[in-house]
DSSP file (Angstrom, degrees, kcal/mol; ACC not computed):
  #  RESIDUE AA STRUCTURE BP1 BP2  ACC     N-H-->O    O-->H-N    N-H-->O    O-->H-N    TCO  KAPPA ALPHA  PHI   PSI    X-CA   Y-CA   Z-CA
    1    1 A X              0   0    0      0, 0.0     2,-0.8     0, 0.0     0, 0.0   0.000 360.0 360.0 360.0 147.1 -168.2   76.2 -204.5
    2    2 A X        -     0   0    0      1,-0.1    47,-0.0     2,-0.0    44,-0.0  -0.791 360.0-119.9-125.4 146.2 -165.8   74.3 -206.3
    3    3 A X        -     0   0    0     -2,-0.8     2,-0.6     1,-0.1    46,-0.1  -0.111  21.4-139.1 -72.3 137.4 -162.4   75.0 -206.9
    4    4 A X        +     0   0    0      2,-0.0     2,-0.3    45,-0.0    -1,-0.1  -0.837  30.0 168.7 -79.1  96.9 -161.1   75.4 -210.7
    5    5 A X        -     0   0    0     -2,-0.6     2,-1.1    40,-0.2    40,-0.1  -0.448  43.3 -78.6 -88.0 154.9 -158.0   73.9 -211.1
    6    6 A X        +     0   0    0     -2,-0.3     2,-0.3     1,-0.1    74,-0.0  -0.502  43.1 169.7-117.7 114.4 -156.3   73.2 -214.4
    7    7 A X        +     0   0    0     -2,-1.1     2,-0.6     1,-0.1    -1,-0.1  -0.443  36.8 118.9 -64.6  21.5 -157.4   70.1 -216.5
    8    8 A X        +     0   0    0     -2,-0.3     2,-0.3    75,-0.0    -1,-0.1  -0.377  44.4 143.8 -97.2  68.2 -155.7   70.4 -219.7
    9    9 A X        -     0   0    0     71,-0.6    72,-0.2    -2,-0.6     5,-0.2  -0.487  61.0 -92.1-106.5 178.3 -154.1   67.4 -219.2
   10   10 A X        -     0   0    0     -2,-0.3    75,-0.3     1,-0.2    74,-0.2  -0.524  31.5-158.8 -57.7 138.4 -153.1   64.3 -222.0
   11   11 A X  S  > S+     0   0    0     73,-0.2     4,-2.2     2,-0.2     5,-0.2   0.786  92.1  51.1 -78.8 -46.3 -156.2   61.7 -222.1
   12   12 A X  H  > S+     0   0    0      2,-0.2     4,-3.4     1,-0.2     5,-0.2   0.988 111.2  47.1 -71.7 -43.4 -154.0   59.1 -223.5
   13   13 A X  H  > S+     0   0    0      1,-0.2     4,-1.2     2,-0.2    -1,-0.2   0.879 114.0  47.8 -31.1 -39.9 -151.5   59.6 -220.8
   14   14 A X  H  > S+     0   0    0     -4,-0.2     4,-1.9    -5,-0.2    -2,-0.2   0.842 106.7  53.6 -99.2  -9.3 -154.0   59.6 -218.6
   15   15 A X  H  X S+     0   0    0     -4,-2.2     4,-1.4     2,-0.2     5,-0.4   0.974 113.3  48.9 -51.1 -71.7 -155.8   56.2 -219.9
   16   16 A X  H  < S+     0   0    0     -4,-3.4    -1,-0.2     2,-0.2    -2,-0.1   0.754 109.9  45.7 -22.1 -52.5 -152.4   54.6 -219.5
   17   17 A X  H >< S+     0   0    0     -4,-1.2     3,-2.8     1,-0.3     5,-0.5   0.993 114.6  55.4 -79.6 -78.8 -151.9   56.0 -215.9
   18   18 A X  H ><>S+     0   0    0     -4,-1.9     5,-1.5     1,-0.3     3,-0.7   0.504 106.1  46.8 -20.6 -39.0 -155.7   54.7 -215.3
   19   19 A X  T 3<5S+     0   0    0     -4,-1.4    -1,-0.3     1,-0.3    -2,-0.2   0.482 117.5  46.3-102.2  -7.8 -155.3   50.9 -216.4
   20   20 A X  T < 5S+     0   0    0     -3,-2.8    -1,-0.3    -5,-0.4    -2,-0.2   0.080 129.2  11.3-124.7  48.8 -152.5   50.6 -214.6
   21   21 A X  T < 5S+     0   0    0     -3,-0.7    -3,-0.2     0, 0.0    -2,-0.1   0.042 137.8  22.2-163.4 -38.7 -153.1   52.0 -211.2
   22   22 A X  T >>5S+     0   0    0     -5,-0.5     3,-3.1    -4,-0.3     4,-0.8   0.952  97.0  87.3 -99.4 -37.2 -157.1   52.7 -210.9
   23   23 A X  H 3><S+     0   0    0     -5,-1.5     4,-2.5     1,-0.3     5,-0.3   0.652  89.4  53.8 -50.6 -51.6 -158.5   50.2 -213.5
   24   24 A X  H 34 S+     0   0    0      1,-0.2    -1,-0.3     2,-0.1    -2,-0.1   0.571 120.1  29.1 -96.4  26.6 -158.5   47.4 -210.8
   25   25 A X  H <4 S+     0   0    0     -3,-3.1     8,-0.4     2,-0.1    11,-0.4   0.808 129.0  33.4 -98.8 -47.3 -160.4   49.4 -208.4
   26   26 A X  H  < S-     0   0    0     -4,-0.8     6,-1.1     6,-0.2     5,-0.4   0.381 112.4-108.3-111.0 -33.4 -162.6   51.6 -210.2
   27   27 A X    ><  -     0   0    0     -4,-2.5     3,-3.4     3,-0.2     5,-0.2   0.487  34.0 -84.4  75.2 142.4 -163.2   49.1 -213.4
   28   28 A X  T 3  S+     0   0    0     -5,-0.3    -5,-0.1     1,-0.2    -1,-0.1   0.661 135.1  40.8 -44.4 -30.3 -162.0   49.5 -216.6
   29   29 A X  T 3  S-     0   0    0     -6,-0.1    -1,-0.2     3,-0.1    -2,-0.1   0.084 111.2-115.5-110.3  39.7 -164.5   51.7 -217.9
   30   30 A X  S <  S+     0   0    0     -3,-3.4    10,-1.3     1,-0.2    -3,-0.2   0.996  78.6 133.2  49.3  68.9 -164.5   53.9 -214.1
   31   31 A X  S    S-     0   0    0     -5,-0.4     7,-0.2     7,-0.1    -1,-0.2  -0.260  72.9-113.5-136.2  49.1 -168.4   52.4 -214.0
   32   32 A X        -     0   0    0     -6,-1.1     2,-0.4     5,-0.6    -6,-0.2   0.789  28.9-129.7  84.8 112.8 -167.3   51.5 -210.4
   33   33 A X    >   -     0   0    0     -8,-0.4     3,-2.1     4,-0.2     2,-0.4  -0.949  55.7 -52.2-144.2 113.5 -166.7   48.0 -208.6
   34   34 A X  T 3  S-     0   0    0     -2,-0.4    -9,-0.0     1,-0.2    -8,-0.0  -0.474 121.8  -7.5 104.3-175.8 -167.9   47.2 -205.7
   35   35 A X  T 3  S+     0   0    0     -2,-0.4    -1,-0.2     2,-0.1    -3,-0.0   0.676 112.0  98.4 -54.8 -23.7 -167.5   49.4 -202.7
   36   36 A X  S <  S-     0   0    0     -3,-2.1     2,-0.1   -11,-0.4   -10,-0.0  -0.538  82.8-118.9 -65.9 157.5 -165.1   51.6 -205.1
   37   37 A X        -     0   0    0     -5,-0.2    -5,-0.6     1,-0.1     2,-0.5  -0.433  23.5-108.3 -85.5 146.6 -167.3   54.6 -206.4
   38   38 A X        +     0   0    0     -7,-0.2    -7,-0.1    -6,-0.2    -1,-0.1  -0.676  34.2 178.9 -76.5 140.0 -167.9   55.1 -210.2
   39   39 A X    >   +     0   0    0     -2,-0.5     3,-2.3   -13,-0.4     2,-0.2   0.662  53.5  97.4-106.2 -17.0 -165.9   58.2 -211.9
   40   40 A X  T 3  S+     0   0    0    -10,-1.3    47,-0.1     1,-0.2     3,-0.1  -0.529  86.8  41.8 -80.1 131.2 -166.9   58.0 -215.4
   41   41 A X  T 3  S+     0   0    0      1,-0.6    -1,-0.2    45,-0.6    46,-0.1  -0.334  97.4 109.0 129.3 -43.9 -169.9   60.7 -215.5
   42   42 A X  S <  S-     0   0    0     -3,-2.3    -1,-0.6    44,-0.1     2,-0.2  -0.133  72.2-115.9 -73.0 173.9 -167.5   63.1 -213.0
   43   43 A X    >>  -     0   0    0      1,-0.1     4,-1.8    -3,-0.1     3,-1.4  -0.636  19.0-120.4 -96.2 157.2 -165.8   66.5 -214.5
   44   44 A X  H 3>>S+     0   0    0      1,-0.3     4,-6.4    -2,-0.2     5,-0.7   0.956 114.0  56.9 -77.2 -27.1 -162.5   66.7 -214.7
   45   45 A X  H 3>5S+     0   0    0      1,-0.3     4,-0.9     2,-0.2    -1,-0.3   0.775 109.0  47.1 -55.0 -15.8 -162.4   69.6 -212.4
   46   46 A X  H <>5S+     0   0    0     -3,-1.4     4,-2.4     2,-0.2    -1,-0.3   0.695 111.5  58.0-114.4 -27.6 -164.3   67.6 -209.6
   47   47 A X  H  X5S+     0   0    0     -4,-1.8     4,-1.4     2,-0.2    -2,-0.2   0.867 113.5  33.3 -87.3 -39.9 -161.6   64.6 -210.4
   48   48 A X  H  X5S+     0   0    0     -4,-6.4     4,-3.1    -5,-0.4     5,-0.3   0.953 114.6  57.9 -98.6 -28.5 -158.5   66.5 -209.6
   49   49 A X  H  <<S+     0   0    0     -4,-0.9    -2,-0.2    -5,-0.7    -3,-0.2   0.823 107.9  46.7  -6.8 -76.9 -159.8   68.3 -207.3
   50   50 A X  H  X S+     0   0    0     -4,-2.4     4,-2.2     1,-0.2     3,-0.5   0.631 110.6  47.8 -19.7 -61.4 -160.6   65.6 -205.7
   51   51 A X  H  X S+     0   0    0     -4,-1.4     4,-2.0    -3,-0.3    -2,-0.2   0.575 111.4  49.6 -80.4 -19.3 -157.4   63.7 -205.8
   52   52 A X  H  < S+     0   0    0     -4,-3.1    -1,-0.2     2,-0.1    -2,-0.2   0.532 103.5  54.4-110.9  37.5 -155.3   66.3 -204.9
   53   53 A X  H >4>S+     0   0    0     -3,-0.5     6,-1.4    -5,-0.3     5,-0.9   0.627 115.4  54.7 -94.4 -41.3 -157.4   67.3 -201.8
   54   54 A X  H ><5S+     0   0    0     -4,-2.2     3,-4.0     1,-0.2    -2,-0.1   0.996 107.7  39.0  -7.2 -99.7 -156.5   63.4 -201.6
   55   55 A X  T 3<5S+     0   0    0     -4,-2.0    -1,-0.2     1,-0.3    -2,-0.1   0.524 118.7  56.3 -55.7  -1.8 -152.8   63.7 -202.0
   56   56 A X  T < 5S-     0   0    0     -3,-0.8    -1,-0.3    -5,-0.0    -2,-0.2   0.359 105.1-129.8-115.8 -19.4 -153.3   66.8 -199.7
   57   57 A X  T < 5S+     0   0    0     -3,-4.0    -3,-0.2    -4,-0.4    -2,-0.1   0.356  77.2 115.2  69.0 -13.1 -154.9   65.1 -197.0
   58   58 A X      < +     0   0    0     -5,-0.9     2,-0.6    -6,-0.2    -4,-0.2   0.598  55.9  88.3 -79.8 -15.9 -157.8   67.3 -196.7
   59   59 A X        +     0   0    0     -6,-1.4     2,-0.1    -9,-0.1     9,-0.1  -0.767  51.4 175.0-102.9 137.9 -160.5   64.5 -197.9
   60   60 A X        +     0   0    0     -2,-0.6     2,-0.2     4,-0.1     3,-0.1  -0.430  22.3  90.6-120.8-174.2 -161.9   62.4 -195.5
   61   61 A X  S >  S-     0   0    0     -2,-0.1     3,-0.5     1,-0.1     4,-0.4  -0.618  91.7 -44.8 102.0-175.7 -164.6   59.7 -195.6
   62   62 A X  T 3  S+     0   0    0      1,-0.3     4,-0.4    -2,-0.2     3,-0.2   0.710 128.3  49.0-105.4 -49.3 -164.6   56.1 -196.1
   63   63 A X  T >> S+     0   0    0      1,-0.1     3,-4.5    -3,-0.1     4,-1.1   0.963  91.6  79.7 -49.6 -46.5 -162.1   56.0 -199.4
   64   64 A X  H <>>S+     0   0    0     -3,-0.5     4,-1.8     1,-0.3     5,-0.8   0.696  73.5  66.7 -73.0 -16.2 -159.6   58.0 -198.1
   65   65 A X  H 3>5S+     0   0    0     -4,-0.4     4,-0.7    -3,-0.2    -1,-0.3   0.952 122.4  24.0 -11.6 -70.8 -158.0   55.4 -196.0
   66   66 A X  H <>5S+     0   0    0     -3,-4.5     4,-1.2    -4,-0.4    -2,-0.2   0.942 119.9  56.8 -71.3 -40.9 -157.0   53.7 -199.8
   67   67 A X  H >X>S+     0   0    0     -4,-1.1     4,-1.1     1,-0.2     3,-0.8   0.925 101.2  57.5 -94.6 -44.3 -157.1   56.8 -201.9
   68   68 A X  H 3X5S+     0   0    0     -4,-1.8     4,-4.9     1,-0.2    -1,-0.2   0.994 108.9  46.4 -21.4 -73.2 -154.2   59.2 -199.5
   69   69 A X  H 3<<S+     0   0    0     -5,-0.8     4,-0.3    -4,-0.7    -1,-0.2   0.864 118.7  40.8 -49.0 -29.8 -151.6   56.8 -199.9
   70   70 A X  H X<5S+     0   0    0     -4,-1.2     3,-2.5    -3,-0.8     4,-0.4   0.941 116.5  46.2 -82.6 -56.7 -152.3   56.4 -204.0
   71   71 A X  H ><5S+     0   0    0     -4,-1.1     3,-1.4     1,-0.2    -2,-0.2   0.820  94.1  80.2 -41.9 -34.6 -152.9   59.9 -204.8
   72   72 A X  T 3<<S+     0   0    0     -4,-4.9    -1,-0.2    -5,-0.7    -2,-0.1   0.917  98.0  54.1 -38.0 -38.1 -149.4   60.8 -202.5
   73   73 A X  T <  S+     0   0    0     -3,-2.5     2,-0.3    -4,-0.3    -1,-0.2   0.373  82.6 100.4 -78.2 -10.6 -147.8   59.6 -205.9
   74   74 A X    <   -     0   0    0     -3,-1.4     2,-0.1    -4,-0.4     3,-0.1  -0.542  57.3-153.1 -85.7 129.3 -149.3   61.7 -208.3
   75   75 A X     >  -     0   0    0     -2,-0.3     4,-1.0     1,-0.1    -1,-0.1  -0.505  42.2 -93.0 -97.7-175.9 -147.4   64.9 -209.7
   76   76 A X  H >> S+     0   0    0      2,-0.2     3,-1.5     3,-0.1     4,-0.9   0.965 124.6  51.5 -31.5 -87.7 -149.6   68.1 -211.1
   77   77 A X  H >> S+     0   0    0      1,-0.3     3,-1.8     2,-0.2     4,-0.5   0.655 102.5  54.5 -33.0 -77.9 -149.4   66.5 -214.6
   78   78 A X  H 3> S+     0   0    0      1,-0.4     4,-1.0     2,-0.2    -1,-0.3   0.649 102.6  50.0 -62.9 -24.5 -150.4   63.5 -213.8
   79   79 A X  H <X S+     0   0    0     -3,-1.5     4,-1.4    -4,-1.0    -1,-0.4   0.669 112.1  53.9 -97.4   5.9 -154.0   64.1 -212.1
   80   80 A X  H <X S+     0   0    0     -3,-1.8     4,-0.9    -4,-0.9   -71,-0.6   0.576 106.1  49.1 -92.9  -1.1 -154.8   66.3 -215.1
   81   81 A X  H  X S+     0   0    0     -4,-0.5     4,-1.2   -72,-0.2    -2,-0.2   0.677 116.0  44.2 -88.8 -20.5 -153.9   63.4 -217.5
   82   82 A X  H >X S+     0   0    0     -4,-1.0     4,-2.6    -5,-0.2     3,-1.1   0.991 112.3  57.8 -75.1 -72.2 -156.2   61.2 -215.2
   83   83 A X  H 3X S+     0   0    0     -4,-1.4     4,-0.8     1,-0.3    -2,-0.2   0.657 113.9  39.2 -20.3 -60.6 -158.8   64.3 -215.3
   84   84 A X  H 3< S+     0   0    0     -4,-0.9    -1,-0.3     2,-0.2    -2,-0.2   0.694 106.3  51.2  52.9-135.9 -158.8   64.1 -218.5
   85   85 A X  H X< S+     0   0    0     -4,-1.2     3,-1.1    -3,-1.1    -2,-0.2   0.878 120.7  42.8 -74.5 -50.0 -158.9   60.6 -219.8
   86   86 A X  H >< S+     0   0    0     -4,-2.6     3,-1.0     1,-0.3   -45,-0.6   0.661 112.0  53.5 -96.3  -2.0 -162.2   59.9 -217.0
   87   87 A X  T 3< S+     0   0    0     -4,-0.8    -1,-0.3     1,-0.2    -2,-0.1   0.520 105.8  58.2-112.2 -16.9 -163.9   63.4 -217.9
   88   88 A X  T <         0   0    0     -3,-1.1    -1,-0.2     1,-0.2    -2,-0.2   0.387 360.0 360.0-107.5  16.5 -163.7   62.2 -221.5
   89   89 A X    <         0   0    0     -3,-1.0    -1,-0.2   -59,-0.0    -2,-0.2   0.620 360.0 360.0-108.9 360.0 -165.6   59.1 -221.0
């Protein structure tokens, strides 16, 4: 089951936060690059989730190597502006 978090965060905020931190991983419209996974399609609930079981440490697999260290940097706010901006694309 997956945990509800809350994901009323700003879109433009989080479009900002997104072209300058995920943009050159993820592609500019989060359709994936690469080894990096696509997000645009995802919910936002599954996308912060996700990032802060990240920043948490708790997710493992093949990203988390990259994705710990970015996600460490991320307040509340900011992975629900993320949430968001990719949930709205």
């Amino acid at each position: 089951m997956e945990n509800i978090v809350n994901t009323a965060g700003d879109a433009v905020g989080g479009a900002t936060l997104y072209q300058s931190s995920c943009a050159s991983c993820h592609g500019v419209n989060a359709e994936g690059l690469g080894i990096f996974p696509k997000l645009v399609g995802q919910t936002a609930n599954k996308i912060a989730a996700d990032l802060r079981a990240y920043r948490a440490g708790e997710k493992t697999g093949r990203m988390a190597r990259m994705m710990v260290p970015i996600s460490a940097g991320l307040s509340d706010g900011e992975i629900d502006n993320l949430a968001a901006f990719l949930s709205g694309l």
